[in-house]
C-alpha positions in Angstrom: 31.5 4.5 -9.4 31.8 1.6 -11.6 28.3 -0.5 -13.0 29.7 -3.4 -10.7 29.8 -1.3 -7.2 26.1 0.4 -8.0 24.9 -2.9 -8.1 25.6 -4.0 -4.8 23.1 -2.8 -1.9 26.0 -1.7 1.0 23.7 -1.7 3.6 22.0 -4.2 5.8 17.7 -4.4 6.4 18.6 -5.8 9.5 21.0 -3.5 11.0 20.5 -0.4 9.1 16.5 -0.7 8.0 15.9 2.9 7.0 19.1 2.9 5.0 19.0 -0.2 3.3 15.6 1.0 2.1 16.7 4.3 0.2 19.4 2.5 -1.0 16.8 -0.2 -2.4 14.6 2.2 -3.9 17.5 4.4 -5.5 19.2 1.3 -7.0 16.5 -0.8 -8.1 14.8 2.2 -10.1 12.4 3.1 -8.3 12.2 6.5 -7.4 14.9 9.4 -6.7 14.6 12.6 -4.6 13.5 15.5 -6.5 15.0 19.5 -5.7 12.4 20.6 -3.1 12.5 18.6 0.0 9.6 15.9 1.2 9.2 15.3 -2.5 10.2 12.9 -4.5 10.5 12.0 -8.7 9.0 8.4 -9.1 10.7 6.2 -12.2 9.1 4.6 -14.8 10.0 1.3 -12.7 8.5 2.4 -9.5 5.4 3.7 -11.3 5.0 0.5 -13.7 4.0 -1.0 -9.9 1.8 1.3 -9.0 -0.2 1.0 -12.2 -0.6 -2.6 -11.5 -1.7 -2.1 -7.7 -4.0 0.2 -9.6 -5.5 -1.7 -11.9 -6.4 -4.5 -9.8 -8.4 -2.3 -7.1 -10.0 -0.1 -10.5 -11.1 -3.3 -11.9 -12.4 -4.4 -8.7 -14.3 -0.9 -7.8 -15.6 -1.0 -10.9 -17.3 -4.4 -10.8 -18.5 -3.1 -7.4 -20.6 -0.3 -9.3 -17.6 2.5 -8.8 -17.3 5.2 -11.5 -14.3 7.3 -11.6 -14.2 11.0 -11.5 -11.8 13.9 -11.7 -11.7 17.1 -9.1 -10.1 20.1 -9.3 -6.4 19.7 -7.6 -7.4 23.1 -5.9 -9.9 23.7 -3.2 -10.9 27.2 -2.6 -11.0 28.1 0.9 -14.7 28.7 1.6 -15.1 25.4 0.6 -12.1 24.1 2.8 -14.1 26.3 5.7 -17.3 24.3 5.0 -15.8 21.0 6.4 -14.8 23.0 9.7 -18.5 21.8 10.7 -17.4 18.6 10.8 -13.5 18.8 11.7 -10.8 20.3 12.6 -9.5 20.4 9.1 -6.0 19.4 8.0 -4.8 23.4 8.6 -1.2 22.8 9.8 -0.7 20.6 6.7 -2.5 23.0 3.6 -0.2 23.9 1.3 -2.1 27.4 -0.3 -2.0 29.2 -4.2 -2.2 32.6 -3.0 -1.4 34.3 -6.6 -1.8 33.5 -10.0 0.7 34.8 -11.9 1.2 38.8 -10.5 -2.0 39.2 -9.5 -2.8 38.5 -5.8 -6.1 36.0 -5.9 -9.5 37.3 -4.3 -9.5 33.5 -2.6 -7.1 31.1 -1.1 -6.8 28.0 -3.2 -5.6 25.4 -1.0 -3.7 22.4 -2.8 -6.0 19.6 -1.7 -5.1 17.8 1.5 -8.2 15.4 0.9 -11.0 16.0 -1.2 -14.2 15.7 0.7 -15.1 19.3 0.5 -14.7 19.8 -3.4 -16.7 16.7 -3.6 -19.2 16.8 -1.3 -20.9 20.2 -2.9 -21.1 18.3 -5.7 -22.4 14.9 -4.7 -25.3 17.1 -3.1 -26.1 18.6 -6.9 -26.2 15.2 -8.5 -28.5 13.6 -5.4 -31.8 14.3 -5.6 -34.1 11.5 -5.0 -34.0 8.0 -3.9 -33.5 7.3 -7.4 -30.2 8.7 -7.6 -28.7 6.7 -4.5 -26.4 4.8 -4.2 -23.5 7.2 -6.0 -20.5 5.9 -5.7 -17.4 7.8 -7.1 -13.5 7.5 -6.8 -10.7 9.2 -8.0 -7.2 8.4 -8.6 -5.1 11.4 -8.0 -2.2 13.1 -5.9 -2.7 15.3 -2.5 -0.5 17.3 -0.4 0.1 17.6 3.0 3.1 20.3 4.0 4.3 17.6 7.1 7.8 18.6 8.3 8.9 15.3 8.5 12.2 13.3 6.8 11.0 12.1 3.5 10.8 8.1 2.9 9.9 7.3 -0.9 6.5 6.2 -0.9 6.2 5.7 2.7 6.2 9.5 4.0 6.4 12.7 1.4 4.7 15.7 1.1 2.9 15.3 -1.8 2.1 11.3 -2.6 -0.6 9.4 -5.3 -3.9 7.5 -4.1 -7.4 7.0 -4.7 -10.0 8.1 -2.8 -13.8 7.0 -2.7 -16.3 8.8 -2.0 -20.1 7.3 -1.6 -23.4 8.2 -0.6 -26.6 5.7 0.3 -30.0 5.8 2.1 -29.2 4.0 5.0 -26.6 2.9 7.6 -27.2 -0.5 6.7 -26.2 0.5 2.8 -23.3 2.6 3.7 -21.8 0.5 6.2 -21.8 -2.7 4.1 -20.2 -0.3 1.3 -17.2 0.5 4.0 -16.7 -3.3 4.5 -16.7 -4.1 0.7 -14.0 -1.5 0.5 -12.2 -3.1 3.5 -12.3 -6.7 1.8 -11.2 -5.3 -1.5 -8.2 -3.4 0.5 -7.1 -6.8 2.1 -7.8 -8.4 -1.1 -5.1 -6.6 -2.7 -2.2 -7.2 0.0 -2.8 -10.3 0.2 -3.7 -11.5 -3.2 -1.6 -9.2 -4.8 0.7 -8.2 -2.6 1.7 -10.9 -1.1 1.6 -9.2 2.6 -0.8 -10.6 5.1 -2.3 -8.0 7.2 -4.8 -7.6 10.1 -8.1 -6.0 10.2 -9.8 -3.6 13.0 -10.9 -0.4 13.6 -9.0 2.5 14.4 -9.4 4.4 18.5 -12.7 7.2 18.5 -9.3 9.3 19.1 -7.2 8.7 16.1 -10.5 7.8 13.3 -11.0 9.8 10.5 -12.2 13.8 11.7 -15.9 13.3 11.5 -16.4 9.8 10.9 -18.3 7.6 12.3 -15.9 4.8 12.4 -13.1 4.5 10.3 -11.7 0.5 9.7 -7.9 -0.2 8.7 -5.8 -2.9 7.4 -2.5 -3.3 9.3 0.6 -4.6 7.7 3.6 -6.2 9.7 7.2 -5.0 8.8 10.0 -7.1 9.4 11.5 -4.4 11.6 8.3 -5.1 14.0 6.6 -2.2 12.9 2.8 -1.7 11.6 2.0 0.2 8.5 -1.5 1.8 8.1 -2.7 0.0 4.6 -5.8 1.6 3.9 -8.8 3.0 5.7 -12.3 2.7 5.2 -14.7 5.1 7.3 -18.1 5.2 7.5 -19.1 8.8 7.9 -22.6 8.4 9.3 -24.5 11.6 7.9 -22.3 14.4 9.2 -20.7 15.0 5.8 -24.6 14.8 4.6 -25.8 17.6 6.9 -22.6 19.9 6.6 -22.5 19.8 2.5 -26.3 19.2 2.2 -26.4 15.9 0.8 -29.7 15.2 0.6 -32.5 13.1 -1.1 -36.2 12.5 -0.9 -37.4 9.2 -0.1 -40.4 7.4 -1.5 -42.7 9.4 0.6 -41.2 12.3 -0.6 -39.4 13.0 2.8 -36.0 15.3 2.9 -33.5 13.1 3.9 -29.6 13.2 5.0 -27.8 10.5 2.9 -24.9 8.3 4.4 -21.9 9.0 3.5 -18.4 7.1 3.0 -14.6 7.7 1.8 -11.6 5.1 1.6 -8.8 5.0 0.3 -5.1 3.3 -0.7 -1.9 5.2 -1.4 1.6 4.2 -2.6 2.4 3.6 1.0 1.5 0.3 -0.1 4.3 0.3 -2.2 6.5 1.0 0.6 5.4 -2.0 2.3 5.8 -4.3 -0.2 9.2 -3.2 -0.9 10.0 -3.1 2.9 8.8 -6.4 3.4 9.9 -8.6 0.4 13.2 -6.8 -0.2 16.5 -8.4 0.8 19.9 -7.6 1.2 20.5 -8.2 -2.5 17.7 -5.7 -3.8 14.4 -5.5 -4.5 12.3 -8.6 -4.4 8.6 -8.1 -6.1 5.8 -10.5 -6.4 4.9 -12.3 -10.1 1.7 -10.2 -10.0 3.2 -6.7 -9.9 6.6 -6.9 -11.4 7.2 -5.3 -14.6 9.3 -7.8 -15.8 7.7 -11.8 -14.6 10.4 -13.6 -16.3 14.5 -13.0 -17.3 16.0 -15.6 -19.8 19.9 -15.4 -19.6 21.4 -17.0 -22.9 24.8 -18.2 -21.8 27.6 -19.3 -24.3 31.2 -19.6 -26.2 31.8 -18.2 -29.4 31.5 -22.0 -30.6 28.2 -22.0 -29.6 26.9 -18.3 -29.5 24.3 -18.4 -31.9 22.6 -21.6 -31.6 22.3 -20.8 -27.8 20.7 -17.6 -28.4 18.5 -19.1 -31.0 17.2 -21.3 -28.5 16.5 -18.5 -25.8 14.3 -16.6 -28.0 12.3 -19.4 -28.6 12.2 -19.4 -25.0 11.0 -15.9 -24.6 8.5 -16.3 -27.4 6.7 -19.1 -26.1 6.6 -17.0 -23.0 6.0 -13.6 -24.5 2.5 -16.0 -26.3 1.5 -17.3 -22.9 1.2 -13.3 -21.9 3.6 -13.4 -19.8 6.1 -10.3 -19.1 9.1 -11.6 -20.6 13.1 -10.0 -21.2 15.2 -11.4 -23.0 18.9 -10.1 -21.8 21.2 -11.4 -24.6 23.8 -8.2 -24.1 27.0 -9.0 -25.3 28.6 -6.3 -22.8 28.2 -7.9 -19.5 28.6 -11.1 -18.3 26.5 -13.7 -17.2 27.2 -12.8 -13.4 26.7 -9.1 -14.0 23.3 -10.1 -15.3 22.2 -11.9 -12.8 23.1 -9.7 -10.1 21.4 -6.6 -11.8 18.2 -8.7 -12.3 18.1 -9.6 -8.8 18.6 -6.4 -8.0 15.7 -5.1 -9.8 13.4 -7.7 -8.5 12.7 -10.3 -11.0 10.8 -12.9 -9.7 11.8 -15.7 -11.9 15.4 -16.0 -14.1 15.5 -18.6 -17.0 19.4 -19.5 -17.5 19.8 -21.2 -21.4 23.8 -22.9 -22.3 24.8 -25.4 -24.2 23.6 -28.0 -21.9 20.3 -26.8 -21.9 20.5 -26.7 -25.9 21.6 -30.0 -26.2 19.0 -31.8 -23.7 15.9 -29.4 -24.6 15.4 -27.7 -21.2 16.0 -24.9 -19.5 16.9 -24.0 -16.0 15.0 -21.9 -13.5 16.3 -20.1 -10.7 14.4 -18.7 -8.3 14.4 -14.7 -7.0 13.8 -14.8 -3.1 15.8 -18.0 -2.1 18.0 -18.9 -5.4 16.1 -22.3 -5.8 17.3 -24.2 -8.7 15.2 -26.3 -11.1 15.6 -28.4 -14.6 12.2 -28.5 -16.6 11.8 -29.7 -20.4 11.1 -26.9 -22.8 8.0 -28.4 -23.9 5.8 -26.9 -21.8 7.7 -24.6 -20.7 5.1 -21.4 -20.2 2.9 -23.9 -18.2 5.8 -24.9 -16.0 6.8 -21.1 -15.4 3.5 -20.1 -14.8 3.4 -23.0 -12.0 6.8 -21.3 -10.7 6.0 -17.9 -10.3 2.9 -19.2 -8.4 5.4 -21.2 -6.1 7.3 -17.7 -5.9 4.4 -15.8 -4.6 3.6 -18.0 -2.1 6.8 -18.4 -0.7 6.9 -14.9 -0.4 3.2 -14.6 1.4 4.9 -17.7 3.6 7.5 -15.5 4.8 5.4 -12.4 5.3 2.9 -14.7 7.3 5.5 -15.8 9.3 6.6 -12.7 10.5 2.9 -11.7 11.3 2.6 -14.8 13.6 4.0 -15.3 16.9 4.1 -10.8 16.9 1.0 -10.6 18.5 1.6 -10.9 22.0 -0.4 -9.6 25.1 0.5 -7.6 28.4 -1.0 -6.9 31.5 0.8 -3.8 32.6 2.3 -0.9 30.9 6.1 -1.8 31.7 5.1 -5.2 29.9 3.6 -2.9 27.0 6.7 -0.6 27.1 9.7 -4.6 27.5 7.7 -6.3 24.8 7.5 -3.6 22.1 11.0 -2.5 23.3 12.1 -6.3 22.9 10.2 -7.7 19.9 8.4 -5.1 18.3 5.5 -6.4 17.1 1.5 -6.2 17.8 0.9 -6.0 21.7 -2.7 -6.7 22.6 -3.9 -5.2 25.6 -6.7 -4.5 28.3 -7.9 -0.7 27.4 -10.5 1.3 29.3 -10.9 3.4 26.3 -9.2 6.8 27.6 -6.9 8.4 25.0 -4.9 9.5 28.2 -3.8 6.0 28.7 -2.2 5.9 25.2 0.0 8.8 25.8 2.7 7.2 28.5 3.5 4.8 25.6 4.1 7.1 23.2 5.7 9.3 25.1 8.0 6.3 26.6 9.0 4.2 23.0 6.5 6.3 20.6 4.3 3.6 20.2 0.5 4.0 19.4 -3.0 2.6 19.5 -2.9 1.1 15.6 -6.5 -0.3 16.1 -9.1 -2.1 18.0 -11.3 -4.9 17.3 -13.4 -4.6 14.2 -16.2 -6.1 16.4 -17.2 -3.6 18.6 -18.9 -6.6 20.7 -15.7 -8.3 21.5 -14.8 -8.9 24.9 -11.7 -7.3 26.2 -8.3 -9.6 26.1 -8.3 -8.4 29.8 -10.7 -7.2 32.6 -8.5 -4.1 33.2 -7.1 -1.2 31.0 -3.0 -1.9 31.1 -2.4 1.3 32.0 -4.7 2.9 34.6 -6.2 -0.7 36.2 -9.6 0.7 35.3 -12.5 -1.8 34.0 -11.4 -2.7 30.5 -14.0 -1.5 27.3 -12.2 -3.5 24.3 -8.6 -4.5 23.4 -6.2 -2.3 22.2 -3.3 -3.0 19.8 0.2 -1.2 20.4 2.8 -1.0 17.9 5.3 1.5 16.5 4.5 2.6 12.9 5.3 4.3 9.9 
């Protein structure tokens, strides 16, 4: 296959979503599938990303008092058995070390599924008094979790990156307003960052986090009408506290169960950025996380070759000075249209285009990534005026994502509305719920749809007196969507 054809993205986000997104990652550089299946290799490209997602939400926990720690990636099972106090456990999904090297181990080891239980016993060495509380940890890391299901880079494999925090405080009161920080940091970063509005509730007592309290999530929108879990928060009360011993003595030198809480983000974030910026030309990224902001594109005759390309890196370099992440793509191998394409391809949010005309009238021109807006500025200036571009890039982009999110949050009174709307429009469908898992299950079932949350307010009065499925008095609203 030819440079030219491996370019082009063959298939369409509208008609062939789950495609066209493969083909997106694959092409653009993101990631490729490794040997074993329900794993995947991430690219320099795809993980440049992920280091920026990353160091916005460090910097953030970190001015939130966060310190970052490092766990063991195995978990022997004793310790894994510990946290059957408080849950289930994530059994089907452990992948285990059973031998190092030839010799059989005396213990399990399971490949962490989530790290509460190596943490925990530790948390509950390091607390001791009043003095010693609030401790709030977080890890960045990888986990495992063996799920037969077809792998989708970033979106669903078996083993995937995140962090996760871990926290423990006196009181409700503390660890509670530590969940919500958590919460406004996580849609801080799609939004802000991102570019992806997203709503915020709580998840059904049936589908929170195994022994928490409550657990809070930010929902994303597709443009395929379906929801993407984009973080959690959960506020584990003190059942973590009493099962791993977590405890601390007070001023009056009372024993006392902390309050525990764990969040967390993974590159599923990536996946919905890519999924909801990306068109059918490649991957479209946001100024704040692309690896490269900015593309100037020298174009010229052999008359003019080198005063054209003198001019461009003075372009770049007043860029590269303003700190902005600048190439400079003065191959001599591929043509200006070859360039361009490959550029878009890989999701550069801004291209500068330099020729003779630009040369000779001291400007350049800017073209813009998601809608191939065209503009003249002066090169005087000309960081300050790119700077003021890639802003107007970003927000067409959170224009575009908002507008998908409104007008996909409809209501229904009855599940065959439920089952027509979601079937028609996909989307968010508010409902009346009496708060019986039962009631979820014809929907799923029907167009394996969900409950993706609830209110955050637990106070909020039902969008209907009765539950949509059963006709029963209504406790809160639910919110049905299919999800990834």
């Amino acid at each position: 296959m030819s440079d030219e054809q491996d370019l082009g993205i063959t298939e369409s986000k509208e008609h062939a979503t789950g495609e066209w997104y493969a083909e997106v990652v694959r092409k653009a550089g993101l990631a490729d599938y490794a040997p074993m299946g329900g794993f995947i290799v991430t690219r320099p490209r795809g993980y440049a990303i992920w280091e920026r997602i990353q160091d916005y939400l460090d910097g953030w926990f970190k001015d939130t008092g966060v310190r970052n720690a490092y766990f063991p990636l195995f978990i022997p099972e004793s310790y894994l058995e510990r946290e059957k106090d408080v849950v289930e456990g994530f059994d089907p999904e452990v992948a285990w070390v059973t031998h190092g090297g030839y010799e059989e181990l005396e213990e399990r080891l399971a490949v962490r599924p989530t790290s509460e239980s190596i943490i925990a016993p530790f948390m509950a060495q390091w607390v001791r008094s009043h003095r010693d509380l609030p401790l709030r940890l977080n890890q960045w890391c990888s986990v495992v979790r063996w799920e037969a299901t077809e792998t989708k880079p970033f979106f669903r494999t078996k083993e995937f990156l995140w962090q996760e925090g871990h926290t423990a405080h006196a009181t409700q009161e503390e660890a509670w307003e530590e969940a919500m920080t958590r919460l406004d940091q996580y849609e801080r970063v799609y939004e802000e960052v991102l570019a992806i509005p997203v709503l915020r509730g709580r998840k059904p007592e049936h589908d929170k986090f195994p022994g928490a309290h409550t657990t809070t999530t930010v929902e994303a929108l597709m443009p395929d009408g379906k929801s993407v879990q984009g973080a959690t928060s959960h506020y584990l009360g003190t059942s973590f506290a009493e099962a791993f011993d977590i405890t601390y003595a007070d001023a009056d030198e009372e024993d006392r169960s902390a309050h525990t809480t764990s969040w967390g983000l993974s590159w599923r974030a990536m996946g919905a950025l890519i999924m909801t910026h990306s068109d059918d030309q490649g991957l479209v990224l946001p100024p704040t996380l692309a690896p490269t902001q900015v593309v100037v594109v020298p174009i010229w005759q052999e008359e003019n070759k080198d005063e054209v390309i003198e001019y461009a890196e003075d372009v770049e370099a007043a860029l590269d000075a303003a700190g902005l992440r600048v190439d400079l793509d003065d191959r001599e191998n591929r043509n200006p249209g070859f360039k361009y394409n490959e550029w878009e391809l890989k999701g550069v949010p801004l291209r500068v285009e330099v020729g003779p005309a630009e040369v000779e009238d001291g400007e350049v021109t800017l073209v813009h990534r998601p809608d191939g807006e065209r503009a003249t500025a002066d090169f005087d200036g000309v960081a300050g005026t790119v700077t003021d571009h890639l802003d107007t890039v970003f927000a067409k982009l959170y224009a575009d994502a908002e507008e998908t999110l409104e007008g996909e949050v409809r209501e229904a009174e009855s599940r065959e509305e439920i089952l027509g709307t979601i079937g028609q429009h996909g989307g968010y469908v508010k409902a009346g719920w009496c708060g019986d898992e039962d009631c979820e299950e014809p929907i799923k079932e029907a167009i394996a749809a969900e409950i993706v949350m609830v209110p955050e307010d637990r106070d909020a009065e039902p969008v209907h007196d009765a539950c949509a499925i059963c006709g029963e008095p209504a406790e809160e609203t639910a919110y049905f969507a299919k999800s990834y």
